[in-house]
C-alpha positions in Angstrom: 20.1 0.8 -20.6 17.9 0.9 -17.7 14.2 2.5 -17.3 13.4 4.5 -14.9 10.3 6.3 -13.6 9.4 8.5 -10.3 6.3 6.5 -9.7 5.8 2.7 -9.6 4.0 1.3 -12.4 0.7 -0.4 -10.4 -1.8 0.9 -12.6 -2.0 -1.3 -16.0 0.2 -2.3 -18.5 -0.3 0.5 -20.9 2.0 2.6 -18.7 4.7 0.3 -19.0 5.0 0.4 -22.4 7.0 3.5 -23.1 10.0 1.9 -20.9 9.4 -1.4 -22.3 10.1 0.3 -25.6 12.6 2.3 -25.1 14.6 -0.3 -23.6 13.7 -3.1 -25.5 12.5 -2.4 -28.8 13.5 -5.9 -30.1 10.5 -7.3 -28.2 8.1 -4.5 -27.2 8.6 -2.9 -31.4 4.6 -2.7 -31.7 2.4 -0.5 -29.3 -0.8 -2.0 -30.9 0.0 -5.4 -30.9 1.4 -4.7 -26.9 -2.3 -3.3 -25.9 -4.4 -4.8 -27.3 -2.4 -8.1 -26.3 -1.8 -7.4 -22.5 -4.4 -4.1 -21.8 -7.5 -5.4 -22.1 -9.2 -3.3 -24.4 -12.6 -2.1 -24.4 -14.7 0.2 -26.7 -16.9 2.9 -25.4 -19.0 5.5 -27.4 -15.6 7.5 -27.8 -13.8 4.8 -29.1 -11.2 2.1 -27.4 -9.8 2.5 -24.3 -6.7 0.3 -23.2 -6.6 0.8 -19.8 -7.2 -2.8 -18.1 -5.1 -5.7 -18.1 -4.8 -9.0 -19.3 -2.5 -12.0 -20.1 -0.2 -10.6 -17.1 1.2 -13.9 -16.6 2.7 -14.0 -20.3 3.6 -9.9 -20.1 5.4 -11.0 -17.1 7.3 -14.3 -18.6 8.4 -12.2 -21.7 9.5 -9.7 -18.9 12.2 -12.2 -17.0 13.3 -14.0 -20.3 
């Protein structure tokens, strides 16, 4: 299977993860675990927003193996 998009994914993390899961579910199986792991969540008056990044280095090993 291979995931594609029409616009490059430079943003944050969070919009990775519907291709991550679509294509591999065997690691990417958890979208809460996934942001609040690699998208740096914060939480305003309107509750948590998961739209910054973190731990890119492991997101990006996990990636290539």
């Amino acid at each position: 299977m291979l995931g594609l998009s029409g616009t490059p994914i430079v943003n944050c993390p969070v919009e990775f993860w519907p291709i991550l899961n679509m294509v591999r579910p065997d690691k990417f199986d958890d979208f809460e675990r996934y942001a609040w792991r690699y998208c740096n969540p914060r939480h305003t008056r309107w509750g948590w927003v998961f739209k910054g990044a973190a731990n890119t280095d492991k997101l990006h090993h996990k990636l290539i193996n």
